[in-house]
DRENSELO-970276 format. One record per residue (C-alpha): residue in one letter; x, y, z negated. Coordinates in steps of 0.1 Angstrom, whole numbers, always signed. Each point is the difference from the previous one (the first is absolute). Layout:
BEGIN
{atom "A" {X Y Z}};
...
This chain:
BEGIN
{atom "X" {-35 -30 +352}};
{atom "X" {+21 +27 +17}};
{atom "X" {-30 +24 -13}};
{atom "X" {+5 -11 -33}};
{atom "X" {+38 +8 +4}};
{atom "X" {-8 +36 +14}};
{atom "X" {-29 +4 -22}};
{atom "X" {-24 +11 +23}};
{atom "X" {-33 -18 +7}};
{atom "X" {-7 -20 +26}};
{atom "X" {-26 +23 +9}};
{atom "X" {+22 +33 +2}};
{atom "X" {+28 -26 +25}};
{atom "X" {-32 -1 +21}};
{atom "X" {-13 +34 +5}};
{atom "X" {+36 +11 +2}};
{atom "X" {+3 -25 +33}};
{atom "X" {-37 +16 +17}};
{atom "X" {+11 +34 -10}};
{atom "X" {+39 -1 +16}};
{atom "X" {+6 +5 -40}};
{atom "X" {+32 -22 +1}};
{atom "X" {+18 +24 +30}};
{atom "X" {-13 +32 -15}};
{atom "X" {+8 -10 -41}};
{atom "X" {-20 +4 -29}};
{atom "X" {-26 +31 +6}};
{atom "X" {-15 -6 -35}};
{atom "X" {+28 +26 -17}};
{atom "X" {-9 +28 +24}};
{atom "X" {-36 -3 +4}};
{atom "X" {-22 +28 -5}};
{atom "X" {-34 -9 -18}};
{atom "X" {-31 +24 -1}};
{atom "X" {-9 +12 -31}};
{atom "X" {-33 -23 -8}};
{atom "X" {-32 +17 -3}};
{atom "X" {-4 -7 -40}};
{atom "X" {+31 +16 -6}};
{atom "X" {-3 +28 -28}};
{atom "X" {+1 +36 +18}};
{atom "X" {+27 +21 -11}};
{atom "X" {-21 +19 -22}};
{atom "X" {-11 -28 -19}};
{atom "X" {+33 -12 -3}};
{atom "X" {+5 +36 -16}};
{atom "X" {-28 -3 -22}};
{atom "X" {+21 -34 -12}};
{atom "X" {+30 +17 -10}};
{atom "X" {-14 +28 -19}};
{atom "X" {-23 -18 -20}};
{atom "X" {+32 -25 -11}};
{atom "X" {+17 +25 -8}};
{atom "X" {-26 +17 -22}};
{atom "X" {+20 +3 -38}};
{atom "X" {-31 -26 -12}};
{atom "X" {+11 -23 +22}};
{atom "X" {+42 +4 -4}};
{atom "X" {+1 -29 -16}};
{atom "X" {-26 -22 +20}};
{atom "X" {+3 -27 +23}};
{atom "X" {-23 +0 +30}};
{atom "X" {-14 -35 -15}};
{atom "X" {-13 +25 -28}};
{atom "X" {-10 +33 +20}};
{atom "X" {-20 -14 +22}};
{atom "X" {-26 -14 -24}};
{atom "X" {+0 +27 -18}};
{atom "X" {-10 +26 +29}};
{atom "X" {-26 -28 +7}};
{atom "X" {-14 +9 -33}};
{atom "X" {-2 +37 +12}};
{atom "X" {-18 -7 +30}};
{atom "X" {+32 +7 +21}};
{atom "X" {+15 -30 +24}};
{atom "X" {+27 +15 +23}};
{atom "X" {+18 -38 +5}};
{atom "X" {+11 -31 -12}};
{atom "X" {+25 -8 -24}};
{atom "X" {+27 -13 +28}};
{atom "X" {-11 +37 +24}};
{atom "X" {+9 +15 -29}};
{atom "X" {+34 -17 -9}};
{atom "X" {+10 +5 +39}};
{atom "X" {-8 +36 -1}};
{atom "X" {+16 +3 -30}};
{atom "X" {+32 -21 +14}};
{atom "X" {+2 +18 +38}};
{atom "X" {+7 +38 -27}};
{atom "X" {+30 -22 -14}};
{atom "X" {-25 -7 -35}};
{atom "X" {-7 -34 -1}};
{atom "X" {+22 -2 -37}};
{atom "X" {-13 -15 -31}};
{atom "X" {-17 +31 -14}};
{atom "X" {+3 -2 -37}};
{atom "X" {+26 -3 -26}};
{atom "X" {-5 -38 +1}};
{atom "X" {+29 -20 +17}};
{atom "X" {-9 -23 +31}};
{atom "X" {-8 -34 -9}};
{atom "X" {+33 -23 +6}};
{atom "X" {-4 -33 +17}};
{atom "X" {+1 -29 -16}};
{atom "X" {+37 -14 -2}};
{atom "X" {+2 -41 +9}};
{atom "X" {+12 -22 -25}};
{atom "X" {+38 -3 -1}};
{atom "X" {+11 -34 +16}};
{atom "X" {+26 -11 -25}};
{atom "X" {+24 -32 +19}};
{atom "X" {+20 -24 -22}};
{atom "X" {+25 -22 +14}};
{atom "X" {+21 -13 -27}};
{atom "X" {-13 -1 -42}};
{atom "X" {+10 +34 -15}};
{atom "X" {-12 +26 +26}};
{atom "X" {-38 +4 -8}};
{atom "X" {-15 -5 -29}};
{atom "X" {-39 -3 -16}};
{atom "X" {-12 +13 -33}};
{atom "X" {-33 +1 -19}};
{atom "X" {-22 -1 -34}};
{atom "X" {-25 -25 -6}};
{atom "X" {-17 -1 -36}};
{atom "X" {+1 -32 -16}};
{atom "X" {-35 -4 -21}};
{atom "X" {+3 -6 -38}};
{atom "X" {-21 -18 -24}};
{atom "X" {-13 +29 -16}};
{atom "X" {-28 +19 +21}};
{atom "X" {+16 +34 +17}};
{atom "X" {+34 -9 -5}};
{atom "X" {+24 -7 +28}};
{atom "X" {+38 -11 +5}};
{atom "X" {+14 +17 +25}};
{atom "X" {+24 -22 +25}};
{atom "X" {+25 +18 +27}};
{atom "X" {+15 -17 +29}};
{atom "X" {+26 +7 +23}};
{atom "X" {-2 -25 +29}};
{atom "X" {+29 +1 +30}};
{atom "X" {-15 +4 +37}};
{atom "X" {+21 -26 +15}};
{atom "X" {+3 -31 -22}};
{atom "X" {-31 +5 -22}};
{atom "X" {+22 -6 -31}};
{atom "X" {-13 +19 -33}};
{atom "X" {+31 +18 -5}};
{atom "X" {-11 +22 -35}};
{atom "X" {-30 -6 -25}};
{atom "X" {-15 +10 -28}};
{atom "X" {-27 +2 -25}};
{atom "X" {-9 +26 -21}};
{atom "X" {-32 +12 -21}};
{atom "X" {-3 +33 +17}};
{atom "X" {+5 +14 +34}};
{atom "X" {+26 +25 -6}};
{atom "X" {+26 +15 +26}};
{atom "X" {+27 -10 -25}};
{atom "X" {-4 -36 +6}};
{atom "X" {+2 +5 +38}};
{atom "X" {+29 +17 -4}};
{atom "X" {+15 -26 -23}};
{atom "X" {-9 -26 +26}};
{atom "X" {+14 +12 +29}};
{atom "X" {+34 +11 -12}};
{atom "X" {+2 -38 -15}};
{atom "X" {-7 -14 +34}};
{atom "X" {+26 +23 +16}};
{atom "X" {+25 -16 -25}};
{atom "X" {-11 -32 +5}};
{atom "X" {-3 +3 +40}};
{atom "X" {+35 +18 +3}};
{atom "X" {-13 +30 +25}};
{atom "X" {+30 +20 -16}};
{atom "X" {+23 -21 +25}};
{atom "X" {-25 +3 +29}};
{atom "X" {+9 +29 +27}};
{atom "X" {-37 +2 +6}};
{atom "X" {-21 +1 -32}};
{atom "X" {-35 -16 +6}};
{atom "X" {-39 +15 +1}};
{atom "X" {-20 -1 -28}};
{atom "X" {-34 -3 +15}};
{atom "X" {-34 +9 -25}};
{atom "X" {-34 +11 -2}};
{atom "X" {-2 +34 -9}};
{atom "X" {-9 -3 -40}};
{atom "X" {+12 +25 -19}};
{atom "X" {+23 -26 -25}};
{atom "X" {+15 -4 +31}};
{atom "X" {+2 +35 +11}};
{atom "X" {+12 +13 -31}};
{atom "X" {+26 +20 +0}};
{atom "X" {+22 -17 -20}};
{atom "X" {-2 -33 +25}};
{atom "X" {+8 +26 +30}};
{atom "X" {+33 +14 -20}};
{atom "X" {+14 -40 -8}};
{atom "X" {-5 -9 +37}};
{atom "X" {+16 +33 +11}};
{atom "X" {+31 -10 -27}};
{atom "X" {-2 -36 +17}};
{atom "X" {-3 +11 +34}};
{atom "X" {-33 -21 +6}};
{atom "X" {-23 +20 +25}};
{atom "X" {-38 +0 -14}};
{atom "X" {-26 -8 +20}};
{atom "X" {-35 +0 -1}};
{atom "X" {-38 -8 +17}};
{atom "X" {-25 +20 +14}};
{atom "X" {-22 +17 -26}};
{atom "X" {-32 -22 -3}};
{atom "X" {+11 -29 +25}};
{atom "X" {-2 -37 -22}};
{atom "X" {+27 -19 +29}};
{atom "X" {+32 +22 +5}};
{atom "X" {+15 -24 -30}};
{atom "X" {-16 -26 +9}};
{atom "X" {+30 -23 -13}};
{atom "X" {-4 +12 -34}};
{atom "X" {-35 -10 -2}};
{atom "X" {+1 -31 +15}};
{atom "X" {+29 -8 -26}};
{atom "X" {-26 +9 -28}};
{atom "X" {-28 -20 +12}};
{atom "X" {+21 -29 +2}};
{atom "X" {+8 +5 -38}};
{atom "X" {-34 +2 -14}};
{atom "X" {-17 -28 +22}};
{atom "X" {+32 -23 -18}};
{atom "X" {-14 -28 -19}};
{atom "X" {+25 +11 -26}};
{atom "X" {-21 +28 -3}};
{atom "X" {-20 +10 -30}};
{atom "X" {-37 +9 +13}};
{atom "X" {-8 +11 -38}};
{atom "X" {+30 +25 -2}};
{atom "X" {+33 -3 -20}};
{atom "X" {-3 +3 -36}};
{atom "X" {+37 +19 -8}};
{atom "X" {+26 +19 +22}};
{atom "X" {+22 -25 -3}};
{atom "X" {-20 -28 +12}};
{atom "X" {-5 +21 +33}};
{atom "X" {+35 +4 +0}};
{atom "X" {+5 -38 -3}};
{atom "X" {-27 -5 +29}};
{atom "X" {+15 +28 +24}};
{atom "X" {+42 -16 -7}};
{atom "X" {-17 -34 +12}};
{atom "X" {-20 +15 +30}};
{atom "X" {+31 +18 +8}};
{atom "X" {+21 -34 +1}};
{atom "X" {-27 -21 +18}};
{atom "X" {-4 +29 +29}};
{atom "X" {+35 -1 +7}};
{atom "X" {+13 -36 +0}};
{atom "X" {-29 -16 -3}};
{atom "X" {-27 +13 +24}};
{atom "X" {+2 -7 +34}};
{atom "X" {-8 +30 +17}};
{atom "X" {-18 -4 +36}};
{atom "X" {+12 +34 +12}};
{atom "X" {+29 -6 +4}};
{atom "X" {+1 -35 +8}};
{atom "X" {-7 -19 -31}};
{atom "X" {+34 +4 -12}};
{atom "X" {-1 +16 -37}};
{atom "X" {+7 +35 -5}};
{atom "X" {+36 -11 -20}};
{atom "X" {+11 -21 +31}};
{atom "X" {-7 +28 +27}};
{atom "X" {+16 +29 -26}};
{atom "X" {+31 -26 -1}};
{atom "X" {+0 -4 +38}};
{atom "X" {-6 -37 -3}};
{atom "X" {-37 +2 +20}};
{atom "X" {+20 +0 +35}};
{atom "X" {+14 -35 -10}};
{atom "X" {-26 -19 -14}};
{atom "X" {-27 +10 +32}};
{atom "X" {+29 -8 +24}};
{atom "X" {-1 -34 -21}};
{atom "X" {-38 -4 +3}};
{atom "X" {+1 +9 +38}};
{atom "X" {+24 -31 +2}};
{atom "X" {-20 -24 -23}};
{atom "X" {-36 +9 +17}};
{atom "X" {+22 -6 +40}};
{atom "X" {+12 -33 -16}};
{atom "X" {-33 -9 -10}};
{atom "X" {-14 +8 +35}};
{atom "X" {+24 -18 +17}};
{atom "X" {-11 -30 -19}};
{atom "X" {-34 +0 +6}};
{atom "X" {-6 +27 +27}};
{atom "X" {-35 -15 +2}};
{atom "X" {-14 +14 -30}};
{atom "X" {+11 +33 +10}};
{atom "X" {-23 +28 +31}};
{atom "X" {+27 +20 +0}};
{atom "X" {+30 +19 -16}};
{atom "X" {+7 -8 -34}};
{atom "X" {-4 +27 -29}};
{atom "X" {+17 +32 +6}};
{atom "X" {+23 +6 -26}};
{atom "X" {+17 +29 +16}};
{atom "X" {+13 +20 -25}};
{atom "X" {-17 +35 -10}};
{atom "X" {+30 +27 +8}};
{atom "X" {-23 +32 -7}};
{atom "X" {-24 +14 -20}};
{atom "X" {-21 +30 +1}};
{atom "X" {-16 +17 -26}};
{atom "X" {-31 +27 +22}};
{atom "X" {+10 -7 +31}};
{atom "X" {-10 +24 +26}};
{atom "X" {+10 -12 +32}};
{atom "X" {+17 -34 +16}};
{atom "X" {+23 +23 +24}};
{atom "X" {+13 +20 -31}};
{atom "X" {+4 -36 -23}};
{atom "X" {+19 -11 +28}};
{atom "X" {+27 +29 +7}};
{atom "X" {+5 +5 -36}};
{atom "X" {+3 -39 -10}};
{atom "X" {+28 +2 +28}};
{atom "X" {+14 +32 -15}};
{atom "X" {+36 -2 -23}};
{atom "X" {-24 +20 -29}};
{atom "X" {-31 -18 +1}};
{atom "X" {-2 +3 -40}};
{atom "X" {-9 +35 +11}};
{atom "X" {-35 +17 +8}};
{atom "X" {-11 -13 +39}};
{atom "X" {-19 +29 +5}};
């Protein structure tokens, strides 16, 4: 365990004890190693450089020369003698006008706390009667309470009626009084890209956010909200025959999801009641009616009753427990963790 500490390995404590390694210190730093008998001579390490630096090759990587001497009839080392000769004369750089691949950024870990700080928007097509044609229905869910906050049909996907939608959710949601205006979290479709959505949420204040290119689960709340519409019973598997008949549908789905439904994310409270603040009440009032019921008959009970504890964050990507944790404690947490 004290190894672990250190981070040394057992076996380097040992040889230190035989070898009087713990009065003397570490010699590891200062040790002087032969040069090993396969090492390239200096003249080989010569004949290295030039050829890199050959105007054919100004531009190649080693991964690239080296096959292609091979095709000459001329090996003077490996790829990886190459790149450390190439790297001990200070030109080991990316040789070509290219830029350096960038790593991958993580996902953003969005935290919500309290309903207005995160919010969830998408497109789903709505399928028509008519072969080819499509209704198109936009969504914007909030993180925290799961409450459809804005929606709307249309029978195109233009960037017009996202931007009509989320200025009339701002209305309705008040974030004009808020001191911190909320995320609004999408995929990374061009209606919602549109520069005409990025202007209104710059006017509002709203900070856009979007996935990964080609990654199907950084809005994962978004598409589970859409699933949960079309598997409805309500439903019409043969599609809708007008505009305003998906409009109908869509105003009832919208009411049934948010008083209705009893959502088991977040305790199977509906989306209305958490959004209200009423959730914290009503499982404090099932903790009590499920410990009464226990103290009845504690026979038919193993052991603690259902937890009702009540959900107090939500993350949308999260990356790691330590970061969820420090920023749910944080006076900001409507803003990015990390």
């Amino acid at each position: 365990m004290a190894c672990e500490i250190a981070g040394i390995d057992v076996r380097t404590l040992q040889r230190w004890k035989a070898q009087e390694g713990l009065t003397a210190g570490d010699g590891r730093p200062q040790a002087v190693r032969p040069t090993p008998s396969h090492a390239l001579s200096p003249a080989e390490r010569a004949a290295l450089l030039a050829v890199a630096n050959e105007p054919r090759f100004a531009s190649v990587p080693p991964a690239r020369i080296v096959p292609m001497l091979a095709d000459e009839g001329v090996y003077l080392g490996s790829e990886s003698s190459m790149a450390r000769v190439l790297k001990a004369h200070g030109q080991h750089t990316r040789r070509g006008r290219a830029k350096a691949p960038k790593a991958t950024r993580p996902p953003t870990t969005h935290i919500a706390t309290a309903p207005g700080q995160v919010w969830c928007w998408d497109m789903t097509y709505l399928p028509a009667n008519v072969m080819g044609r499509w209704f198109h229905l936009y969504l914007i869910l909030d993180l925290y309470s799961r409450k459809i906050v804005g929606a709307e049909v249309h029978d195109s996907d233009d960037a017009n009626h996202a931007v009509h939608l989320v200025r009339r959710t701002a209305l309705a949601e008040s974030i004009a009084t808020m001191d911190t205006k909320p995320v609004l979290h999408g995929d990374n479709g061009s209606t919602l890209k549109a520069t005409t959505v990025l202007a209104m949420l710059q006017w509002l204040g709203v900070k856009p956010s979007y996935s990964r290119p080609r990654v199907s689960d950084d809005n994962a709340y978004a598409e589970s909200l859409f699933r949960t519409a079309k598997y409805r019973p309500e439903f019409p598997t043969k599609g809708f025959a007008s505009l305003d008949e998906a409009r109908a549908w869509a105003a009832e789905f919208v009411r049934w999801y948010n008083v209705d439904h009893r959502h088991s994310g977040i305790g199977y409270v509906s989306p209305q009641q958490r959004h209200d603040g009423q959730d914290q009440a009503i499982l404090a009032a099932r903790h009590t009616l499920y410990t009464h019921a226990q103290q009845c008959h504690p026979a038919r009970w193993s052991g603690n009753t259902r937890d009702w504890s009540h959900v107090g964050v939500v993350t949308l990507n999260p990356e790691r427990d330590t970061v969820v944790n420090a920023a749910a404690n944080a006076h900001h947490t409507q803003q990015k963790a990390a």
